[in-house]
C-alpha positions in Angstrom: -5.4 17.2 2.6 -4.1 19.2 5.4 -0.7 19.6 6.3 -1.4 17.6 10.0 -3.1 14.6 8.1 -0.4 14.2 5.5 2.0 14.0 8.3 0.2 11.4 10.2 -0.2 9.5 7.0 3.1 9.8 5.8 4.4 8.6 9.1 2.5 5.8 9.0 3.9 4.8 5.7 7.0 5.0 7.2 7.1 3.1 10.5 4.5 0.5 11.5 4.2 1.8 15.2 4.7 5.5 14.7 1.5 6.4 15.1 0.6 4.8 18.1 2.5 6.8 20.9 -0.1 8.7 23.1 1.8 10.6 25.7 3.4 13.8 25.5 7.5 12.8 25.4 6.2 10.1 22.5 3.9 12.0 20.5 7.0 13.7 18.5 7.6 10.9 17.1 4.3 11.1 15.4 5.2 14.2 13.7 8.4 14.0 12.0 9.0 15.8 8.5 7.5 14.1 6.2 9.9 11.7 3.9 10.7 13.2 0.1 9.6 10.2 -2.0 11.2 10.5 -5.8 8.2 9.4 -7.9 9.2 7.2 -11.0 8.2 9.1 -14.4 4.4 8.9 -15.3 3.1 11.0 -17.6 1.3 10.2 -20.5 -0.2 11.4 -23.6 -3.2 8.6 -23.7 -6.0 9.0 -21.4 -7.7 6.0 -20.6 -9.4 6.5 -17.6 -11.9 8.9 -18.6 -15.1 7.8 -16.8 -14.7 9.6 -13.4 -11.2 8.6 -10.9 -10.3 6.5 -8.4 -12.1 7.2 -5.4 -15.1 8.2 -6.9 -18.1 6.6 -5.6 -20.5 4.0 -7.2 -23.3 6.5 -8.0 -20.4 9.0 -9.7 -19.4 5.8 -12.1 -23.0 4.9 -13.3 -23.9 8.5 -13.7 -21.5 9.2 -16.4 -22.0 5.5 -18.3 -25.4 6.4 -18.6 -25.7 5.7 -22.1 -23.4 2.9 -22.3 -24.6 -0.7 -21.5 -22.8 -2.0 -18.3 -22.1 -5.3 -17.1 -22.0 -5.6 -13.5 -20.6 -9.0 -11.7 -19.2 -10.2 -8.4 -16.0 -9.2 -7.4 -15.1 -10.7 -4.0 -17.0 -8.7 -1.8 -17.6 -5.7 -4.3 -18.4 -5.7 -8.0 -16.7 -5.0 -11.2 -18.7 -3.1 -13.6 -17.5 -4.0 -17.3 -17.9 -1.7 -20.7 -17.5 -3.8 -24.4 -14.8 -2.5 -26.3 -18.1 -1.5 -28.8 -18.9 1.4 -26.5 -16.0 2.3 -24.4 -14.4 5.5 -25.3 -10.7 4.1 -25.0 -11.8 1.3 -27.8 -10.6 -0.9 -24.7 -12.8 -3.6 -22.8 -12.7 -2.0 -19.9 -13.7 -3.1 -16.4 -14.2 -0.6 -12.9 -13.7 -2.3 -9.6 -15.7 -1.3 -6.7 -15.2 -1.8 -3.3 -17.9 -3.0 -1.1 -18.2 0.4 0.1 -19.2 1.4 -3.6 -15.9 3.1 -4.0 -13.7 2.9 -7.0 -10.5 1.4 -6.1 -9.0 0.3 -9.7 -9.6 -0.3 -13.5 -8.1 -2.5 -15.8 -8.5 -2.1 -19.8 -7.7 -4.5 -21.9 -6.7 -3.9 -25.7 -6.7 -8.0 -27.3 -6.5 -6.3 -30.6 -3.1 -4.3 -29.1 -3.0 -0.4 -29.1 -0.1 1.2 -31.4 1.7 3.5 -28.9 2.9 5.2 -32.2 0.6 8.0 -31.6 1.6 8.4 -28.1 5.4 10.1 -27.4 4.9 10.9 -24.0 4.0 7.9 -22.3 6.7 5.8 -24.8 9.2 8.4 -23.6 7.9 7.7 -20.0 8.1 3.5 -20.8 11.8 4.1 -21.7 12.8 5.8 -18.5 11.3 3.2 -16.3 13.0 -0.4 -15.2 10.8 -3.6 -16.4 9.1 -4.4 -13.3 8.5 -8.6 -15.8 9.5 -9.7 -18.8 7.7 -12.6 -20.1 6.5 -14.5 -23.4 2.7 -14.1 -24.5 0.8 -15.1 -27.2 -1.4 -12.4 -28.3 -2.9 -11.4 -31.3 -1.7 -7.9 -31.6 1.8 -9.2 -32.1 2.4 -11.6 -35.2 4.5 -14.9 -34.3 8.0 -15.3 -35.8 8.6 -19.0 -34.5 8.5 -18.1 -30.5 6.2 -16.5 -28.8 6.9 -12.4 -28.6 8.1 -10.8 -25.4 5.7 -8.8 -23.3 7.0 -6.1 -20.6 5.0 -5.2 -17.9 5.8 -1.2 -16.3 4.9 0.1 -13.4 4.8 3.4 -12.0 2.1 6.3 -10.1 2.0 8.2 -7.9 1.8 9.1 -3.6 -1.2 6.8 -3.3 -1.8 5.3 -6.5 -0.5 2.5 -8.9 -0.3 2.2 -13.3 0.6 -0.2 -14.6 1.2 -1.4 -18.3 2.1 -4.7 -20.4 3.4 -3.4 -24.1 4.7 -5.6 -26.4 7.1 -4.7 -29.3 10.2 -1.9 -29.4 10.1 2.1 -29.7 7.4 3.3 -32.3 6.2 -0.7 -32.5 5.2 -1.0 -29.2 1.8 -2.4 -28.5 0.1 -1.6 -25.7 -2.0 -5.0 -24.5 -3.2 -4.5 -21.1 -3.3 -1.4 -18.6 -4.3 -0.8 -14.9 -5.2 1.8 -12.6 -5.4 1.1 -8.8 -5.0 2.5 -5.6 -1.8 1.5 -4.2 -3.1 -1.5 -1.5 -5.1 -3.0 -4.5 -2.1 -3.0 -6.8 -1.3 -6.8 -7.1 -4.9 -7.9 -6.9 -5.3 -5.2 -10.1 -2.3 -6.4 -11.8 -2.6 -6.4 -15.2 -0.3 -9.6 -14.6 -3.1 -11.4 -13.4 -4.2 -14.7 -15.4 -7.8 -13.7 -15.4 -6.5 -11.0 -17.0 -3.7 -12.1 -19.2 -6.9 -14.5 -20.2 -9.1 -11.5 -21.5 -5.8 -10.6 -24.1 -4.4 -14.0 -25.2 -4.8 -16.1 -28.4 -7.2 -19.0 -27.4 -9.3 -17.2 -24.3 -10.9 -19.8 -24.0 -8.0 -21.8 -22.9 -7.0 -21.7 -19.6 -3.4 -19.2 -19.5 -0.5 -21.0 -18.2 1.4 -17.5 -17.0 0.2 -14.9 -14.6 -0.5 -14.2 -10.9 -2.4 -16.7 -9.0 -3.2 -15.9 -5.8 -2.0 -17.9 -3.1 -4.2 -16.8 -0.3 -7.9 -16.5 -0.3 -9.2 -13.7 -2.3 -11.4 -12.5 0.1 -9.1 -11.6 2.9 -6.9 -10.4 0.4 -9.2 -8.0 -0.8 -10.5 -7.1 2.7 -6.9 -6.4 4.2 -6.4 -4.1 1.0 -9.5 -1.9 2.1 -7.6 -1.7 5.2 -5.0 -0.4 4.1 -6.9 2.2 2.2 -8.9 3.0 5.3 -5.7 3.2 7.5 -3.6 5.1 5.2 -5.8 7.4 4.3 -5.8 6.5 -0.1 -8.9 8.9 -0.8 -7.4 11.1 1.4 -9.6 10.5 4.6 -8.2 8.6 7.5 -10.9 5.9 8.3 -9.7 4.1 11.5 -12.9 2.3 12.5 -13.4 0.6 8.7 -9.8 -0.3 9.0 -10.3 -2.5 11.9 -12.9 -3.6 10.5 -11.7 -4.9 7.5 -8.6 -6.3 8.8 -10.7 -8.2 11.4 -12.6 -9.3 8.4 -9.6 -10.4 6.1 -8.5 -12.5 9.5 -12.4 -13.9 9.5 -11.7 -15.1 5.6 -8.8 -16.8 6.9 -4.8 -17.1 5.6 -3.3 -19.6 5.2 0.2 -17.3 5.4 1.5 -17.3 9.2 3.2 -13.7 7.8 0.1 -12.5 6.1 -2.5 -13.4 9.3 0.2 -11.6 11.9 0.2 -8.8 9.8 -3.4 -8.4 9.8 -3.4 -8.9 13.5 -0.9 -6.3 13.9 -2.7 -4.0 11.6 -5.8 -4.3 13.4 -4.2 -3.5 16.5 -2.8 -0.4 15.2 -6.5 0.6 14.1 -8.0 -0.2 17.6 -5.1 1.7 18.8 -6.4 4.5 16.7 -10.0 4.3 17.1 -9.2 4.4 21.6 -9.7 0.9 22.0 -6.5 0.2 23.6 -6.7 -2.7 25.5 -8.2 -5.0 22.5 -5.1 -2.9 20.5 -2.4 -4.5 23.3 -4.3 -7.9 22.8 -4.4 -7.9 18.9 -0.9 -6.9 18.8 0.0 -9.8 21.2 -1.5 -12.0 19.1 0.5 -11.1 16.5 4.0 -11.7 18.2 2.0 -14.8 19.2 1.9 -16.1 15.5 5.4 -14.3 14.7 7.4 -13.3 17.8 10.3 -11.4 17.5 9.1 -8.7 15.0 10.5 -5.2 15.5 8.3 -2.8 14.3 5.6 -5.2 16.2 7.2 -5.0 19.1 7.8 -1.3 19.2 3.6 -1.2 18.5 3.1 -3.3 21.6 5.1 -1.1 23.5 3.6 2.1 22.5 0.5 1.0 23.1 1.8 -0.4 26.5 2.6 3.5 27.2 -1.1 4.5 26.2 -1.9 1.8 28.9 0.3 3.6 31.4 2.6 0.0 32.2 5.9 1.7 31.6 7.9 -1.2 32.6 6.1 -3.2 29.6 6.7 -0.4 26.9 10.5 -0.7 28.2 10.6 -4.4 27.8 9.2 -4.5 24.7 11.3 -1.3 23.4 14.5 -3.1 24.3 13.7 -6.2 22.2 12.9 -4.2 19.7 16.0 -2.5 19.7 18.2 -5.9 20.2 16.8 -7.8 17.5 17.3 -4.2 15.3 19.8 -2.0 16.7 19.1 0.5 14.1 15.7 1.1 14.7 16.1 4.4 15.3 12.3 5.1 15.8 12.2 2.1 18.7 15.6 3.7 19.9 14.0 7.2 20.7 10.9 5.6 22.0 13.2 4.0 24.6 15.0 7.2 25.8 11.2 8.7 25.9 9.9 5.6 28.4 12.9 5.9 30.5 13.3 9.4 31.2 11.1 8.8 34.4 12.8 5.7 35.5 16.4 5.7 34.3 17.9 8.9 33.3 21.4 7.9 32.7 19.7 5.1 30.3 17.7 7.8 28.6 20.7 10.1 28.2 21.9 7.1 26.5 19.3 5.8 24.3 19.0 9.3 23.3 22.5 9.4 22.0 22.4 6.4 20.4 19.5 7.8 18.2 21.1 10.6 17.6 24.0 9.1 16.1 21.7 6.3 13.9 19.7 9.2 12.6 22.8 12.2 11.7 22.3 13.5 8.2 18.8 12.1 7.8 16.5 15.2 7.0 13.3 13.8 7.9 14.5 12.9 11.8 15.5 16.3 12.3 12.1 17.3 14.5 12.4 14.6 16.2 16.1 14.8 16.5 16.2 18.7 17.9 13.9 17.4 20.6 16.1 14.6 21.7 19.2 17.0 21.8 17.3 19.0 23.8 16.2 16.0 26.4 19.7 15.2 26.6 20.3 18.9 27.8 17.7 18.8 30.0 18.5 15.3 31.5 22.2 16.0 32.0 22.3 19.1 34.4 
């Protein structure tokens, strides 16, 4: 990835409206340092996902299961192709989740024998250093029963754009590994290896229903269309895809939520994507109708007044700047978009914003772009 495109999806990451500012005082805010992230440990001494990697398309998949017998089945609007434990190399029953762009976005292998970790010092060393993301009771047959049912752990950890995640059973050399996943990071909850349908594959009795796991709350559907998205927006296989993003999340808000948070988000996130894509006016207009749904949303607000700047209305980026900043006053991204809109109008006010920023933001590395630029505005502003 080029140094420019991991900036503009870093940022992104970072601030919801960031990336929205078109004109020349705003556009530094659109290239700031990019944040350090400490990654949580993740190596690991047991390769499961050996059949190609995320991202990979459909044809890479069933090229290199050519002589393995695959089971293909509906997953919302893509497919999940599955490979027996007989003929998967991990000994796992393994199952590849496509997108309905063919695209790999996850895998989830599931041991309902268990997997000794005994063999594997890297990734128990790796288990040890990282916080239980769950702790919960499950009755599986790799672990025998001693009255109660045994506690299961389920880990977490990745890297920039993706997410692993484990549920082991047991202590040190005991530990059993039951279930593992492999996702890109929007897809992470609908992957969880927490997952009833997946706890279900592991469990004594699978054909009883599970009483424990995540159930999802919303429909499935938009779910899994606002988590292409996201993969589209933030650029997850490493190419920023604008158009499908809007697309998707105007899908996701087709398949309906139920969530008042969840539908203005997608509303919000499909503005941003118009935004990107040059369709600005239906970007001020799906924006809208996301404070319509939510008002009084910072970040939101900041979005609907960058994209008021792309529209050339000033006096509504201000407006919407300045509620921005009152219902956060330490948003310094909102704060320095302020100064920026009213440098024309108001200098004493920019001077001011400006300062205000400056002092949020002292010490903080990855402002420091953007805060040698606004030192210099207040220079330029004051003589």
């Amino acid at each position: 990835m080029s140094p420019s495109l991991r900036c503009d999806v870093v940022n992104r990451l970072c601030t919801f409206g960031l990336a929205t500012l078109g004109v020349a005082l705003l556009l530094l805010a659109c290239r700031s340092p990019s944040p350090t992230r400490v990654l949580p440990p993740s190596a690991s001494d047991l390769v499961l996902l050996q059949f190609g990697h995320l991202c990979d398309q459909k044809e890479t998949i069933v090229r290199s299961q050519a002589a393995v017998s695959l089971q293909w089945r509906a997953w919302g609007s893509g497919e999940e192709v599955r490979v027996s434990a007989e003929y998967s190399r991990s000994g796992a029953e393994e199952s590849y989740f496509l997108d309905q762009d063919g695209m790999l976005v996850g895998a989830v292998f599931a041991f309902p024998g268990g997997l000794s970790l005994k063999p594997y010092p890297v990734l128990r060393q790796t288990l040890s250093q990282l916080e239980p993301a769950l702790e919960f009771s499950a009755d599986v047959p790799s672990v025998p029963r001693r009255g109660e049912l045994e506690s299961s752990v389920l880990y977490q950890t990745g890297d920039l754009k993706s997410t692993t995640q484990y549920i082991v059973s047991g202590e040190g050399e005991e530990q059993t590994l039951v279930l593992a996943s492999f996702s890109l990071d929007p897809y992470s909850r609908l992957l969880s290896p927490y997952r009833r349908e997946f706890l279900a594959r592991v469990e004594r009795g699978r054909q009883a229903k599970p009483s424990r796991g995540i159930v999802d709350q919303q429909p499935f559907l938009a779910l899994q269309q606002f988590a292409r998205g996201e993969a589209a927006h933030f650029a997850s296989c490493d190419t920023l895809d604008d158009k499908r993003a809007a697309e998707a999340y105007a899908q996701a808000i087709q398949h309906g939520f139920s969530s008042q948070v969840w539908l203005a988000e997608a509303h919000h996130k499909l503005g941003l994507a118009l935004e990107r894509t040059g369709q600005i006016a239906k970007a001020r207009d799906a924006i809208q109708h996301a404070l319509s749904i939510r008002a009084n949303i910072p970040e939101v607000l900041n979005s609907l007044g960058s994209v008021y700047v792309k529209l050339g209305d000033r006096d509504k980026a201000i407006v919407a700047f300045e509620k921005a900043v009152a219902l956060k006053p330490n948003y310094s991204v909102a704060r320095y978009n302020l100064a920026s809109a009213y440098e024309t109008v108001n200098v004493r006010r920019a001077v001011s914003e400006y300062e205000t920023y400056l002092a949020l933001v002292e010490g903080i590395p990855e402002e420091e772009e953007r805060a040698t630029h606004a030192r210099q505005r207040v220079k330029d502003l004051s003589r």
